[in-house]
VOPA-696285 format. One record per residue: x, y, z of N, C-alpha, C in turn; residue in three letters. Coordinates in steps of 0.2 Angstrom, whole numbers, plus 5000, padded with zeros to 4 digits. Atoms other than C-alpha are relative to their C-alpha. Layout:
BEGIN
NODE, X, Y, Z, X, Y, Z, X, Y, Z, ALA
...
***
This chain:
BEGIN
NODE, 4999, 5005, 5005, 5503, 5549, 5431, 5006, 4995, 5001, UNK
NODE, 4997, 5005, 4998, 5512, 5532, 5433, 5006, 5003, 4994, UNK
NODE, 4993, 5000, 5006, 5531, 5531, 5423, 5002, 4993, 4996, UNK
NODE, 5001, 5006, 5000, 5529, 5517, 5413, 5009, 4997, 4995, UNK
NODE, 4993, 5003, 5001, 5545, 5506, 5410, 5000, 4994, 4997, UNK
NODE, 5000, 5007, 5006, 5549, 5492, 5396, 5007, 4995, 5004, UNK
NODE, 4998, 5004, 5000, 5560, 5477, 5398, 5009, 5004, 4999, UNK
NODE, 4995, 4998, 4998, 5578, 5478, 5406, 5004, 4995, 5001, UNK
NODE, 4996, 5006, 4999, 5592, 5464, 5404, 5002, 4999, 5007, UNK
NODE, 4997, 4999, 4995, 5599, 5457, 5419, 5005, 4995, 5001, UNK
NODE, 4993, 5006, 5001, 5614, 5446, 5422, 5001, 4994, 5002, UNK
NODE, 5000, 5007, 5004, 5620, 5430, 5419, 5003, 4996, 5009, UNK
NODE, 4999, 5004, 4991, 5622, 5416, 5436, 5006, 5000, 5001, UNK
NODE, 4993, 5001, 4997, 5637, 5417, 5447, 4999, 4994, 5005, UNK
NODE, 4998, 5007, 4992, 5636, 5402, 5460, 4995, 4994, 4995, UNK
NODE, 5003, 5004, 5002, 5625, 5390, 5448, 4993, 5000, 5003, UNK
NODE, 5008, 5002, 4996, 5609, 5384, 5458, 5003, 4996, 5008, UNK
NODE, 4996, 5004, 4994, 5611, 5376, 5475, 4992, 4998, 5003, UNK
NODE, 5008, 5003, 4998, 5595, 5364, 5482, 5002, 4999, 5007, UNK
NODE, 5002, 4998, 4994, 5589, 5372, 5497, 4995, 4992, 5005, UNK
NODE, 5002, 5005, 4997, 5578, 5361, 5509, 4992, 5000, 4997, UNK
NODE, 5006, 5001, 5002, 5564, 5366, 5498, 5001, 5001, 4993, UNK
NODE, 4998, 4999, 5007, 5564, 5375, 5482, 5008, 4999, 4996, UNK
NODE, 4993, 4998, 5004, 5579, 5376, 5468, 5001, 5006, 4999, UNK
NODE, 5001, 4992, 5001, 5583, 5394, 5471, 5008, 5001, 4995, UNK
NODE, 4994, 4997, 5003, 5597, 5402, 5458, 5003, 5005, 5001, UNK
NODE, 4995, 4993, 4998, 5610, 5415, 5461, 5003, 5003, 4995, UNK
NODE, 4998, 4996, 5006, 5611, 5428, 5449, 5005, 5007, 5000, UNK
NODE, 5001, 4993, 4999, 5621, 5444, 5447, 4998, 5003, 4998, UNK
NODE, 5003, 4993, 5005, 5613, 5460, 5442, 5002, 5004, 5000, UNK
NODE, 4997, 4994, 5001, 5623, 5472, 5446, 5006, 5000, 5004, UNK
NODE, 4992, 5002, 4998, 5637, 5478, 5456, 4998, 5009, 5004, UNK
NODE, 5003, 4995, 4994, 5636, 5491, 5472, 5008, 5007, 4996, UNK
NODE, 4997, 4991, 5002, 5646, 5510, 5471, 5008, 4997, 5001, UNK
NODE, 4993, 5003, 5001, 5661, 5499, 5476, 5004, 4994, 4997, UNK
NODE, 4998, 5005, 5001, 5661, 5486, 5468, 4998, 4995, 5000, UNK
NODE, 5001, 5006, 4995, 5653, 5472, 5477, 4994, 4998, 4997, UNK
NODE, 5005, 5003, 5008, 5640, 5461, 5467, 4995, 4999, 5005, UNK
NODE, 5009, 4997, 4998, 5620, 5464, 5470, 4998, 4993, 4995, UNK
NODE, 5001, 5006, 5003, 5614, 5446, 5467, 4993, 5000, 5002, UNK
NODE, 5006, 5003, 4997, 5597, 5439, 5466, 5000, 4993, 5001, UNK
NODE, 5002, 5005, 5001, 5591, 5423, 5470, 4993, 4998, 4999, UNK
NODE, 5005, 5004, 5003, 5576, 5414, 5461, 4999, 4993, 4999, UNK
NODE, 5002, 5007, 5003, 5568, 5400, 5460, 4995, 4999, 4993, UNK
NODE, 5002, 4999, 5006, 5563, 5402, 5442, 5004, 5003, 4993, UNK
NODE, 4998, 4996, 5006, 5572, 5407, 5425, 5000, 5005, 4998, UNK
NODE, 5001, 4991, 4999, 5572, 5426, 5426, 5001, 5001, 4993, UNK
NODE, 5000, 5000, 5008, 5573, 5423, 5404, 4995, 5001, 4999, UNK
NODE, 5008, 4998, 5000, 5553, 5423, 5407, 4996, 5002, 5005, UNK
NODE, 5004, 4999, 4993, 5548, 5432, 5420, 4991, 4998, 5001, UNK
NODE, 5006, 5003, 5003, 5533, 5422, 5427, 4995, 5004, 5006, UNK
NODE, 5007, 4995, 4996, 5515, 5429, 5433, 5001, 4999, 5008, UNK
NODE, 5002, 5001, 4991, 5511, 5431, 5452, 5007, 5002, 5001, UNK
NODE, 4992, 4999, 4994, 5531, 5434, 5455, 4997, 5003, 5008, UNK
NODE, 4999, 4993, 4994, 5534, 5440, 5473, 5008, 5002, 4999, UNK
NODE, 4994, 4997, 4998, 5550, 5450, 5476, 4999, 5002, 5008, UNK
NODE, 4997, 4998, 4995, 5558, 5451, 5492, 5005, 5002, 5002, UNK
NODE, 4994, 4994, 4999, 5570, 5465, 5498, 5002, 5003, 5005, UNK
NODE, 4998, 4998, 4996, 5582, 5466, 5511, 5006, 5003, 5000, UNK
NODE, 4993, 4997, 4999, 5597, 5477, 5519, 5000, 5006, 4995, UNK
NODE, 4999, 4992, 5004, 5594, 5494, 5508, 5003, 5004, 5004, UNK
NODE, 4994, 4997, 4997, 5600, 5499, 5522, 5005, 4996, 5003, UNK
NODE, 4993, 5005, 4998, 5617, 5493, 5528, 5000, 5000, 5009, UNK
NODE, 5002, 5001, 4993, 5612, 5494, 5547, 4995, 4998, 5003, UNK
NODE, 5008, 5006, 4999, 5597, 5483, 5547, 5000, 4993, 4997, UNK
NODE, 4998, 5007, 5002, 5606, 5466, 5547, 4995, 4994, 5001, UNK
NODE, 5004, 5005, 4998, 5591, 5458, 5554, 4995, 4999, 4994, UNK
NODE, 5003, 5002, 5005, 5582, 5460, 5536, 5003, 4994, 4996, UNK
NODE, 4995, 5002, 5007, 5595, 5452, 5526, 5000, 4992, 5005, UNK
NODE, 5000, 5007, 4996, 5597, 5437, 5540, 4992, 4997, 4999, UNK
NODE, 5006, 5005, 4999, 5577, 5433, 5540, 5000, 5000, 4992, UNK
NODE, 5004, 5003, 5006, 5576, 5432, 5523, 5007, 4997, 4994, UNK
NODE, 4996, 5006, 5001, 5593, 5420, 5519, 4996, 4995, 5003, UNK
NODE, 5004, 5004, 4995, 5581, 5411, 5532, 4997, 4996, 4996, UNK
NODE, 5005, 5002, 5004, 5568, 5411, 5522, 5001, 4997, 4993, UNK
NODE, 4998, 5002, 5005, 5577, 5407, 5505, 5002, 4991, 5002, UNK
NODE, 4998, 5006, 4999, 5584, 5391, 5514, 4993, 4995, 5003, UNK
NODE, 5004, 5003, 4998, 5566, 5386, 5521, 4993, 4999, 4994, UNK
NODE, 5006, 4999, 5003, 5553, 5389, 5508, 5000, 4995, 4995, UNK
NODE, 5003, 5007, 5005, 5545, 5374, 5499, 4992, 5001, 4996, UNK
NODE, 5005, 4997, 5004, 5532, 5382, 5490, 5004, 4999, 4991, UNK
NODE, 4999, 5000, 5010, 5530, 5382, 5469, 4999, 5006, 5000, UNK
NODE, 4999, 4994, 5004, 5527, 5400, 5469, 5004, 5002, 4998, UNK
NODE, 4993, 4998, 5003, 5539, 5410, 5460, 5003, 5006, 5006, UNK
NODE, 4997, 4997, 4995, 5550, 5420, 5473, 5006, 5003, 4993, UNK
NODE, 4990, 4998, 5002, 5566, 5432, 5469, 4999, 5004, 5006, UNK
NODE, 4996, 4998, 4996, 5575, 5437, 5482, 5005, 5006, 5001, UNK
NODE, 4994, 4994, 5001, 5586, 5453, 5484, 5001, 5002, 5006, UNK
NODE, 4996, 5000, 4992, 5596, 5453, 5501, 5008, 4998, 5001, UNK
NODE, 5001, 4996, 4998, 5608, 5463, 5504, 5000, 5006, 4994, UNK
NODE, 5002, 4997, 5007, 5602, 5477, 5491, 5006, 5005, 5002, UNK
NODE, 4996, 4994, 4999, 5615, 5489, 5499, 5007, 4997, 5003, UNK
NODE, 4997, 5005, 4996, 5630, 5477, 5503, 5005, 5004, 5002, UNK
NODE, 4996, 4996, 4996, 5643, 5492, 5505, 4998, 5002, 5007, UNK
NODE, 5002, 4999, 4992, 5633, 5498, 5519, 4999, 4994, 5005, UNK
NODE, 5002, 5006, 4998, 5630, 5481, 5524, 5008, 4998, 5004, UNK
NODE, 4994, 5001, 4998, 5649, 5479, 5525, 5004, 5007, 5006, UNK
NODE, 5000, 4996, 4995, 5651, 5496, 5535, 4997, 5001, 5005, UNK
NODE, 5006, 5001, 4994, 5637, 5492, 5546, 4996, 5009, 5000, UNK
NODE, 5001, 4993, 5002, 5630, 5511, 5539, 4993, 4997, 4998, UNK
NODE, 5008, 4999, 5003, 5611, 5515, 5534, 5003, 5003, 4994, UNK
NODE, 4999, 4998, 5009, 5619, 5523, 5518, 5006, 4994, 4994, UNK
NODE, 4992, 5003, 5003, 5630, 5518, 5503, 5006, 5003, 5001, UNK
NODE, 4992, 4998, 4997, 5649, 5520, 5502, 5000, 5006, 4996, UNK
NODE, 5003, 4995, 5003, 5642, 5536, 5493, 4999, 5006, 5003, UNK
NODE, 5002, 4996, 4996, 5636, 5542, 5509, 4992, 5002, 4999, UNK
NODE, 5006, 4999, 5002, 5617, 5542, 5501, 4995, 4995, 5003, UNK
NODE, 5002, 5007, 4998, 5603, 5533, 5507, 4993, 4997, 4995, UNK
NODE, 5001, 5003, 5006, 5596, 5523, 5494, 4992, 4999, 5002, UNK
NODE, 5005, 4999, 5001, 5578, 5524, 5501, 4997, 5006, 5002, UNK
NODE, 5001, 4995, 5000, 5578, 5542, 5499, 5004, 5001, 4991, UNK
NODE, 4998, 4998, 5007, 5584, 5539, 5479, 4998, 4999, 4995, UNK
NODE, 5004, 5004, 5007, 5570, 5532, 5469, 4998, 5007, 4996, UNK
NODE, 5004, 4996, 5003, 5561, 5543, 5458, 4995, 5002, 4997, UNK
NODE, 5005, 4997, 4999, 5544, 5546, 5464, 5001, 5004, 5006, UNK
NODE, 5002, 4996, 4995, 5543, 5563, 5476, 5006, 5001, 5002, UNK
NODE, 4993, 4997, 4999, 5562, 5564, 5476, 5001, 5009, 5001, UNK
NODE, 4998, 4991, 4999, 5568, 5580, 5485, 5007, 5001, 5004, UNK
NODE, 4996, 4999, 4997, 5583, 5586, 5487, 5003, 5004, 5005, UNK
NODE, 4998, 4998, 4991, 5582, 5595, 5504, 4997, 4993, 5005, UNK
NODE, 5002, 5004, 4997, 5578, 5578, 5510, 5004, 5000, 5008, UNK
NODE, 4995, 5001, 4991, 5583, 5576, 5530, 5005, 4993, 4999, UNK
NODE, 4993, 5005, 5000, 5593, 5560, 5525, 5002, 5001, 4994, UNK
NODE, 4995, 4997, 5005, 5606, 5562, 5512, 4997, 4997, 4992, UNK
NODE, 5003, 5003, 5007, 5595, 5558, 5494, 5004, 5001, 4993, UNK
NODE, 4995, 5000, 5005, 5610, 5558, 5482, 4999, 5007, 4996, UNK
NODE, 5000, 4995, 5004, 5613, 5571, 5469, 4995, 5002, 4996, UNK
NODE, 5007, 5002, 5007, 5599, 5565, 5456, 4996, 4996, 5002, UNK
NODE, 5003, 5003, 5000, 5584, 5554, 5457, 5004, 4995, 4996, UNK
NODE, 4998, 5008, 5003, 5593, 5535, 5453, 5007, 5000, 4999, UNK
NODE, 4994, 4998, 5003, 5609, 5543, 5454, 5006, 4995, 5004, UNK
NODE, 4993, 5005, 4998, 5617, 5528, 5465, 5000, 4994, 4996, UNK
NODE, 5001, 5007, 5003, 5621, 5512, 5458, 4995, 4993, 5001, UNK
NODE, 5006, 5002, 4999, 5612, 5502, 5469, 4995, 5000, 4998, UNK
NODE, 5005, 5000, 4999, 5596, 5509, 5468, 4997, 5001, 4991, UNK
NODE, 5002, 5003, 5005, 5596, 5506, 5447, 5002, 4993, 4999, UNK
NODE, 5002, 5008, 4999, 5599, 5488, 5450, 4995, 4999, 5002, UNK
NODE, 5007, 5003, 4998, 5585, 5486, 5460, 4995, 5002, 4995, UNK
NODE, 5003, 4998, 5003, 5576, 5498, 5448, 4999, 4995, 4996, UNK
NODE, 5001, 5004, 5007, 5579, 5488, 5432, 4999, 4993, 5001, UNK
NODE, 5001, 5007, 4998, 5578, 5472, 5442, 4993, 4999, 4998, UNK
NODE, 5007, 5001, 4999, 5560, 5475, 5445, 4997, 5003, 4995, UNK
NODE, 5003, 4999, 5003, 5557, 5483, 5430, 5000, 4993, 4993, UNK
NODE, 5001, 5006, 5004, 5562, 5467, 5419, 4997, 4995, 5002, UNK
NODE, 5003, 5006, 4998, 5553, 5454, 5430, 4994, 5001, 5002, UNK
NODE, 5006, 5000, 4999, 5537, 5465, 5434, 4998, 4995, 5005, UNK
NODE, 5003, 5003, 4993, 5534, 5458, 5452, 4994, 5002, 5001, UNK
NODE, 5006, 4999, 4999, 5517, 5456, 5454, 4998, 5003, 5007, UNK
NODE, 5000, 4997, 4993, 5521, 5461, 5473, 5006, 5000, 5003, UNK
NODE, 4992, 4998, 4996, 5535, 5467, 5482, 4998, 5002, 5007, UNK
NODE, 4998, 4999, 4992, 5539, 5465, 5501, 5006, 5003, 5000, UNK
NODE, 4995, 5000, 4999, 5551, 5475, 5506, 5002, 5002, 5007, UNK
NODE, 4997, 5003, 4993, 5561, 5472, 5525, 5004, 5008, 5003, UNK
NODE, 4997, 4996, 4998, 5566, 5487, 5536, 4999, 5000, 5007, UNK
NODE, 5001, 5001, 4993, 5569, 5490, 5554, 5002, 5007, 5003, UNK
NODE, 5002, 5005, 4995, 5563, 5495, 5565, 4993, 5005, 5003, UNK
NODE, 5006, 4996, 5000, 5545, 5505, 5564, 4994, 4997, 5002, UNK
NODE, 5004, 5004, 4997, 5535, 5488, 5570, 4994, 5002, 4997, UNK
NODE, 5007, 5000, 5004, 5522, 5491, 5555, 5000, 4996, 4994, UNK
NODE, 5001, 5003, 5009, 5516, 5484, 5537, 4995, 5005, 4999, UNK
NODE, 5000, 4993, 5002, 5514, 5498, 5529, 5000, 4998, 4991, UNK
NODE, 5002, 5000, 5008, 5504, 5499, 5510, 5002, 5005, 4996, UNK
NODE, 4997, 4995, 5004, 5510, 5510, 5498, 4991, 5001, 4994, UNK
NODE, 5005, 5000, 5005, 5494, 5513, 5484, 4995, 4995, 5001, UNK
NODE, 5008, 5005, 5000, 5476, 5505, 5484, 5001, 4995, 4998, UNK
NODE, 5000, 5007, 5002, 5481, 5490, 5475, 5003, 4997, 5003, UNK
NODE, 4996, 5005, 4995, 5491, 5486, 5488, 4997, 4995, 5008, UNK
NODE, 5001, 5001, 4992, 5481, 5485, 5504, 4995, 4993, 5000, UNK
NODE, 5002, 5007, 4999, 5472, 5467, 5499, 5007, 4996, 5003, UNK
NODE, 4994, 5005, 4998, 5489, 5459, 5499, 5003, 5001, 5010, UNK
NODE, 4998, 4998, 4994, 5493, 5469, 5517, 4994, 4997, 5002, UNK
NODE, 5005, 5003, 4995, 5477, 5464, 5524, 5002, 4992, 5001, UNK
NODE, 4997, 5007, 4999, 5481, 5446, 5520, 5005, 4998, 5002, UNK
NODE, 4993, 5002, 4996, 5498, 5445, 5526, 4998, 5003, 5007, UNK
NODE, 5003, 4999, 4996, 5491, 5453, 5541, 4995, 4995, 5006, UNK
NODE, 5007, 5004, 4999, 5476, 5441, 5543, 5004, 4993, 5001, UNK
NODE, 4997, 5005, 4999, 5489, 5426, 5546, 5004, 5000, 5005, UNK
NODE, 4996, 4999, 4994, 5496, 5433, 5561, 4995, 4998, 5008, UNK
NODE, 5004, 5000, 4994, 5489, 5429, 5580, 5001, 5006, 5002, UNK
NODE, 5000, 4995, 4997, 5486, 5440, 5591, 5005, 5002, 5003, UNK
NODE, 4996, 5000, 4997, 5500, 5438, 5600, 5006, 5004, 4995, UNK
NODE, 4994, 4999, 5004, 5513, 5440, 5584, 4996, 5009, 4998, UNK
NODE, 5003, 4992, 5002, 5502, 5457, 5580, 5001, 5005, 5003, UNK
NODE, 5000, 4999, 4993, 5505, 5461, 5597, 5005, 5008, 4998, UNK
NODE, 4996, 4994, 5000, 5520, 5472, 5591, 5001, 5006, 4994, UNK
NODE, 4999, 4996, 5007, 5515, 5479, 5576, 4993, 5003, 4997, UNK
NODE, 5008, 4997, 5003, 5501, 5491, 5567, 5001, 4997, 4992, UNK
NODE, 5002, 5001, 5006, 5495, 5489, 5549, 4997, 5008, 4997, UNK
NODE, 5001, 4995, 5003, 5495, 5504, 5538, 4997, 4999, 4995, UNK
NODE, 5002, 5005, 5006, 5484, 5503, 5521, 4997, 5009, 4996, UNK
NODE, 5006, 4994, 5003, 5475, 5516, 5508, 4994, 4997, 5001, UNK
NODE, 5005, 4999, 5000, 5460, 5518, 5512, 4997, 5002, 4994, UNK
NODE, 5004, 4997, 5005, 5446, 5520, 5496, 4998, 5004, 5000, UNK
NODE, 5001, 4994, 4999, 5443, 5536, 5491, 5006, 5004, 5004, UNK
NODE, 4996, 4997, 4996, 5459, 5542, 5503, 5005, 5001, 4998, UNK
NODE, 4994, 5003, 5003, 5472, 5538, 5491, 5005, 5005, 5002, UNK
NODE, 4997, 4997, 5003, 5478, 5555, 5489, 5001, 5003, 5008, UNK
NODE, 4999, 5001, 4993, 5477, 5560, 5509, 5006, 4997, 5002, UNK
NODE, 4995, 5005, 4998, 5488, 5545, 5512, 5006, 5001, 4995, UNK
NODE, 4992, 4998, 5003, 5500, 5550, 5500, 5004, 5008, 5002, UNK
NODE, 4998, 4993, 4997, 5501, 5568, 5507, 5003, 5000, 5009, UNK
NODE, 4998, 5001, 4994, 5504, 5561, 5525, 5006, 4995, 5001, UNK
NODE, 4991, 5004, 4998, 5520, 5549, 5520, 5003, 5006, 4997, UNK
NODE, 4996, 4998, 5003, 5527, 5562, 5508, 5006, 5003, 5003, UNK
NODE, 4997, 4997, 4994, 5534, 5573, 5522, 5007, 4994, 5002, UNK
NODE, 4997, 5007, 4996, 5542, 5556, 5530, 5005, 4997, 4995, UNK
NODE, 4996, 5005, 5004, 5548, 5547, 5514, 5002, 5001, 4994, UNK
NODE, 5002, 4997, 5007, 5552, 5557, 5499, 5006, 4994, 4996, UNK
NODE, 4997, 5004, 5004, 5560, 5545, 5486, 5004, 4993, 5000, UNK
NODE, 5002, 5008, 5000, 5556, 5529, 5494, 5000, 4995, 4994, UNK
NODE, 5002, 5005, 5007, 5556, 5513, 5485, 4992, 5000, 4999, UNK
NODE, 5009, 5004, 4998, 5539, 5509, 5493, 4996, 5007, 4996, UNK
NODE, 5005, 4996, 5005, 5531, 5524, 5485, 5002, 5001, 4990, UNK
NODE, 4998, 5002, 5008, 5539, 5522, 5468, 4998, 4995, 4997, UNK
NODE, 5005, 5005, 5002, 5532, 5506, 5468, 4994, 5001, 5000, UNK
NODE, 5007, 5000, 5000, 5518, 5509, 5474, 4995, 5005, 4995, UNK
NODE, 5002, 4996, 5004, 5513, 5523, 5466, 5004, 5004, 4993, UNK
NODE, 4998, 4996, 5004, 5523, 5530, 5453, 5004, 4994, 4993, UNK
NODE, 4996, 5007, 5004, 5530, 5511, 5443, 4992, 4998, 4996, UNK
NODE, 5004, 5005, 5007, 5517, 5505, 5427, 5003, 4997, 4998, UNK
NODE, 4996, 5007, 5006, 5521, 5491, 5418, 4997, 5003, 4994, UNK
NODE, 5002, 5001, 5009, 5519, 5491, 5399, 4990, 4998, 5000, UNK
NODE, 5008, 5002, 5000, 5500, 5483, 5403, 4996, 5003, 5003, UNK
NODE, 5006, 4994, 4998, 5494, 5498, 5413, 4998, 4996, 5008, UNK
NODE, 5001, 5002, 4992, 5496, 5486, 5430, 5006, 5004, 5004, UNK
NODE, 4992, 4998, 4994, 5507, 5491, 5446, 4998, 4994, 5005, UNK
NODE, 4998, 5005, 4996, 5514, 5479, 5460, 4994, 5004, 5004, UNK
NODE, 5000, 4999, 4992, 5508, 5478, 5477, 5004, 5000, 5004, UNK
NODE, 4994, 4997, 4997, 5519, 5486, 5487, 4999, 4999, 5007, UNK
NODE, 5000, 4999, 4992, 5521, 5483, 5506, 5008, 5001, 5002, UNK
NODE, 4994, 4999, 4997, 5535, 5488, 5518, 5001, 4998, 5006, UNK
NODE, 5002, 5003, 4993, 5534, 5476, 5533, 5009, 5003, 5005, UNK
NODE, 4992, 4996, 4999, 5547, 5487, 5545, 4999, 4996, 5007, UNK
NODE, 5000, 5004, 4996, 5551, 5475, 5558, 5000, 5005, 5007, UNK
NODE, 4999, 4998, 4994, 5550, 5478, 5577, 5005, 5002, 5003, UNK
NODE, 4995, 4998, 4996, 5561, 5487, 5589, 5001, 4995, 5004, UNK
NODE, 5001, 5007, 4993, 5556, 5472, 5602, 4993, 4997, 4999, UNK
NODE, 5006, 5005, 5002, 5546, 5459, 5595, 4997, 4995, 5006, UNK
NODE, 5002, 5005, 4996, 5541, 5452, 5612, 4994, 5008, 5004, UNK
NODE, 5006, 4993, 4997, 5531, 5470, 5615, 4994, 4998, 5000, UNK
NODE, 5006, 5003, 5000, 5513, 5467, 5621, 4996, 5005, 4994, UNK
NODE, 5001, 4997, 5004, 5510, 5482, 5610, 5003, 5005, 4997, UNK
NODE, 4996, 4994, 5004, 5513, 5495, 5598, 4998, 5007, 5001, UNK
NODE, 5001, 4996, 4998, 5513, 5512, 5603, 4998, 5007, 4993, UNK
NODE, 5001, 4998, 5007, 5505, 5525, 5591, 5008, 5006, 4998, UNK
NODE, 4995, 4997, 5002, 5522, 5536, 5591, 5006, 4998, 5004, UNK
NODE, 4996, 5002, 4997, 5535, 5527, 5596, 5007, 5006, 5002, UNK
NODE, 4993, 4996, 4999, 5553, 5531, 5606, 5005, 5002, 4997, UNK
NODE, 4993, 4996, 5003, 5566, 5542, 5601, 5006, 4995, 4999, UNK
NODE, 4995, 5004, 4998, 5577, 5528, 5606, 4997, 4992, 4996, UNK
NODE, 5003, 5007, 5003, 5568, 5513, 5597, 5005, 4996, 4995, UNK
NODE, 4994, 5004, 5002, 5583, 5510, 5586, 5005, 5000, 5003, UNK
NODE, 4996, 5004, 4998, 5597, 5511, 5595, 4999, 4995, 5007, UNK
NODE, 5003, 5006, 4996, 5586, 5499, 5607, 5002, 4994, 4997, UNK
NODE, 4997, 5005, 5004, 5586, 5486, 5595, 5007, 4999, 4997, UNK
NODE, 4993, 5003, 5001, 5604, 5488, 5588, 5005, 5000, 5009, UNK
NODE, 4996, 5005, 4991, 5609, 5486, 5608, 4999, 4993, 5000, UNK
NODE, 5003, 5009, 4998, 5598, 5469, 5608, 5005, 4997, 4995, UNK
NODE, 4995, 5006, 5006, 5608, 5464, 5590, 5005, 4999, 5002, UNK
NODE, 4993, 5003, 5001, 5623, 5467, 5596, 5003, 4996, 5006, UNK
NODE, 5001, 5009, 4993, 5620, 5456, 5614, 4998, 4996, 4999, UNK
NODE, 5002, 5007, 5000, 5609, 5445, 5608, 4998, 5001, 4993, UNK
NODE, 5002, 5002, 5008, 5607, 5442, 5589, 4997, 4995, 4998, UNK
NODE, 5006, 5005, 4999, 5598, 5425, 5590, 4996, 5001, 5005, UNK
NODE, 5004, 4998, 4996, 5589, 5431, 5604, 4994, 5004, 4996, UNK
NODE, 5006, 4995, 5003, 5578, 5445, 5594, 5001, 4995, 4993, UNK
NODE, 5003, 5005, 5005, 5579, 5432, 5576, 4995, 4993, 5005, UNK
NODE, 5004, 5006, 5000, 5571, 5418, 5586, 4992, 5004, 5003, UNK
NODE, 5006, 4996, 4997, 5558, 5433, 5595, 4997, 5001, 4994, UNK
NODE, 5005, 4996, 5008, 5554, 5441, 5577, 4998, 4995, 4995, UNK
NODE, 4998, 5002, 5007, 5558, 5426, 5565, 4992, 4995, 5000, UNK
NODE, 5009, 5006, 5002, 5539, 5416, 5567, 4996, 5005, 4996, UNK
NODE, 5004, 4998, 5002, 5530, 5431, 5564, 5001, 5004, 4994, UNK
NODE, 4998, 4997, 5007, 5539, 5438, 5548, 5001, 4992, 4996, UNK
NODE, 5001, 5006, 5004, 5541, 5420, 5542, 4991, 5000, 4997, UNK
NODE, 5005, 5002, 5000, 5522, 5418, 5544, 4998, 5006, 4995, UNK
NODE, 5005, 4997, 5005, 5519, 5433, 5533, 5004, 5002, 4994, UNK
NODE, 4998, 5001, 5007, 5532, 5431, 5519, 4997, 4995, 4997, UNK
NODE, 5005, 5005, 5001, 5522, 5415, 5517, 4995, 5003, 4995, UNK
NODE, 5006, 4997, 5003, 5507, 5424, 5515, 5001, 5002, 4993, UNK
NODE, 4999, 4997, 5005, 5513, 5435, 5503, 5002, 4997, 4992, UNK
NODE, 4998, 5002, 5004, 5521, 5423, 5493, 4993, 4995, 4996, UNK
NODE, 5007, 5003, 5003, 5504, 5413, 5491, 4995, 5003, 4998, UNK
NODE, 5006, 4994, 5002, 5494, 5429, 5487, 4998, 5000, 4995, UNK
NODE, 5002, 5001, 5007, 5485, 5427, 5471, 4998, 5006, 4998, UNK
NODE, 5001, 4993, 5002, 5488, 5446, 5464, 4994, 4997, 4993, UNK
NODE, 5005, 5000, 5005, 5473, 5450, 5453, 5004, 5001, 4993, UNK
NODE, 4996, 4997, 5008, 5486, 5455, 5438, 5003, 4994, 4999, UNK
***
């Protein structure tokens, strides 16, 4: 059974508005990380009335996955769409400031939601379910503005990966906008109908107290709907002619060699084909 969640204040703007080269996105605080450091969102809409179809996009939970947080300032600065967009990047800025996968806690924030939380977790899943501060900023973030769909950015598994049934039309679509070439370095993971309960048995082991499964599976809203939930986990080497079913042991500190030689070299290789499918996502017309 889902945990269903009521309406959650969020905090008042720090930088005003600033007009991008498309939308007017706003910059909000919500919260404030383990040290201190302010957890903003930006939106292109009045977060006073959260509006239908939201997307939410979410980068840097981890603090060693810089390339999420830079493609989706990118995209904050390029999108000229009416959809309604909010933004949360970097959602772990202590880590982000450390250059660390955890917070300045030592936890790692997609091992702290509060669906399948286990505390013999193989990465450090805090004390409690939601027991860092990050991970109830984003919590109550997305429980006041009910996103109709949530991306969210990690590096570097070279998949898009569905969390719950309700998810895997919007993964197909964001999928279905790529060439063959931009596909080239990534699989597409989905529930299967009828499988749901399978598929939940075969991340559990991998990902216990994810956001992507908290969204996915374990978040109701007040009206008996849940998000769509995807995790597009960017490429090791976005110029790969393919994706291998079990990747190398070495697949991340491969990519953090290539960031820290070449940093616009691997954003100009990976930035078309995650542009191309934040897009998608952003134009998806969730059934709720």
């Amino acid at each position: 059974m889902g945990f269903c969640f009521h309406g959650v204040g969020i905090g008042e703007i720090t930088s005003g508005h600033a007009r991008m080269s498309g939308s007017q996105f706003f910059t909000r605080l919500i919260g404030r990380s383990a040290e201190g450091r302010e957890i903003v969102a930006r939106t292109n809409f009045d977060p006073a009335t959260p509006p239908a179809n939201l997307t939410l996009l979410i980068g840097g939970q981890h603090g060693d996955e810089p390339a999420t947080v830079r493609l989706l300032e990118e995209f904050c600065g390029m999108f000229r769409g009416t959809e309604p967009v909010a933004i949360v990047a970097p959602a772990n800025p202590d880590g982000l400031v450390a250059r660390s996968r955890y917070n300045a806690r030592g936890v790692d924030l997609n091992r702290n939601c509060g669906f399948n939380w286990h505390a013999e977790s193989e990465e450090p899943p805090g004390s409690a379910p939601w027991s860092e501060p990050e991970s109830c900023v984003l919590r109550d973030f997305i429980v006041a503005q009910r996103p109709a769909k949530i991306v969210s950015l990690h590096w570097a598994l070279a998949e898009l990966d569905a969390d719950g049934q309700q998810s895997t039309a919007l993964a197909q679509a964001v999928w279905s906008v790529l060439t063959e070439e931009q596909r080239a370095p990534y699989r597409l993971r989905v529930t299967e109908l009828g499988r749901g309960q399978r598929r939940l048995e075969e991340t559990y082991s991998l990902c216990p107290g994810s956001l992507g499964q908290w969204c996915g599976y374990g978040l109701q809203y007040p009206d008996g709907s849940q998000p769509a939930m995807i995790t597009l986990e960017l490429p090791h080497d976005p110029l790969a002619t393919s994706r291998p079913e079990v990747l190398d042991d070495v697949h991340l500190p491969f990519v953090h060699a290539w960031w820290a030689r070449d940093a616009e070299g691997y954003m100009r290789a990976a930035r078309p084909a995650v542009r191309a499918m934040l897009l998608a996502a952003c134009r998806f017309p969730s059934s709720s």
